[in-house]
BABA-896933 format. One record per residue (C-alpha): residue number from 1; residue in one letter; chain; x, y, z negated. Coordinates in nm, 2 decimals, decimal comma. Layout:
N
k/r/c/east/north/up
NUM/a/A/X/Y/Z
...
***
This chain:
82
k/r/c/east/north/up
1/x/A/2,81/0,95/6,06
2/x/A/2,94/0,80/5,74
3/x/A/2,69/0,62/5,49
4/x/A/2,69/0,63/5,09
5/x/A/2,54/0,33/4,91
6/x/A/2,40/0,58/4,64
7/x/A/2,18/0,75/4,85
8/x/A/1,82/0,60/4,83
9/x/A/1,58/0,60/5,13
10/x/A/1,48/0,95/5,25
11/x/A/1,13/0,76/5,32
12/x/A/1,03/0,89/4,97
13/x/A/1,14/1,26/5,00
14/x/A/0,92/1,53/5,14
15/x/A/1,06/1,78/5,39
16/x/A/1,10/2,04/5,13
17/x/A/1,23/1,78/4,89
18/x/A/1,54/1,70/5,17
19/x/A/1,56/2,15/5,22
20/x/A/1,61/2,18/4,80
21/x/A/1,88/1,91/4,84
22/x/A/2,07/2,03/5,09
23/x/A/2,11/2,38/4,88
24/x/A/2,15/2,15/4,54
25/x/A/2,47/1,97/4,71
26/x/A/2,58/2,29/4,92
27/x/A/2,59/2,51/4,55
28/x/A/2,79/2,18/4,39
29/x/A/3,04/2,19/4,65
30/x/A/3,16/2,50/4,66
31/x/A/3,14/2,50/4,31
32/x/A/3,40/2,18/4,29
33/x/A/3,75/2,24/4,40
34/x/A/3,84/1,86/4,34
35/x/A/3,88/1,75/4,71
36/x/A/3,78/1,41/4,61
37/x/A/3,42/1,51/4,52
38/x/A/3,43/1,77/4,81
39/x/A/3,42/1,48/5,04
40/x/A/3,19/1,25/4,86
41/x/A/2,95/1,56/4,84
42/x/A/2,98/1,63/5,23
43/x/A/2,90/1,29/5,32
44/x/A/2,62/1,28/5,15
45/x/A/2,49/1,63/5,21
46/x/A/2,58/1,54/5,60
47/x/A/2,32/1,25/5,56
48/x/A/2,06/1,49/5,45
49/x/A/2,10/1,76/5,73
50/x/A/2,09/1,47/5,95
51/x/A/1,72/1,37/5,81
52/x/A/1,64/1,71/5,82
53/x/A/1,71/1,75/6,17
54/x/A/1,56/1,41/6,25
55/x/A/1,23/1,54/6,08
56/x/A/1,23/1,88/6,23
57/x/A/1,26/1,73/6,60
58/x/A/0,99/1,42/6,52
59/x/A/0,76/1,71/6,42
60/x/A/0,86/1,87/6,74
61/x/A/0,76/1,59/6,96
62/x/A/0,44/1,54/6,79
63/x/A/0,33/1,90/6,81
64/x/A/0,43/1,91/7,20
65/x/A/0,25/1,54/7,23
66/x/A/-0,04/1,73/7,02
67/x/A/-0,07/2,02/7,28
68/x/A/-0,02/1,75/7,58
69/x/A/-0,31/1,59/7,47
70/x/A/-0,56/1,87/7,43
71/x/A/-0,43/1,99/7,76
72/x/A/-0,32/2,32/7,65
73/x/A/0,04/2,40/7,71
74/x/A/0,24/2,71/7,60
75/x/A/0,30/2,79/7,96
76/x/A/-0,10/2,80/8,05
77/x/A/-0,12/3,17/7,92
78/x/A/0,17/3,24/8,10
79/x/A/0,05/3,21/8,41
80/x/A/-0,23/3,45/8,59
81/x/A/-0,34/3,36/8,91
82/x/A/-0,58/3,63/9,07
***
């Protein structure tokens, strides 16, 4: 994945706050037709799908670590045994 020195640390942003970005630099590149600035905008709107996905799946492995702990798993309901 490439890396732009502009882009601050996604430490700061909330989830929602990475969601409205991604549709902020989606809208500006279609709305570009300099293919310059089309590919500055993709690599940085690849870095943010990329936090996004690394957020979604960290939340992921908590809720699943969550449910581990307290012993319930999704499958629990599942299964009757008579």
């Amino acid at each position: 994945i490439m890396f732009n020195p502009l882009v601050d640390s996604f430490a700061k942003l909330s989830d929602s706050e990475i969601e409205d970005k991604i549709i902020e630099l989606s809208r500006k590149f279609f709305m570009t037709h300099n293919p310059s600035v089309q590919q500055q905008i993709s690599v940085i709107l690849e870095m943010y799908k990329e936090e996004a996905k690394a957020r979604r799946a960290s939340a992921m492995v908590q809720r699943t670590k969550k449910n581990d702990d307290d012993g319930d798993s999704p499958l629990d309901n599942l299964i009757n045994v008579s």
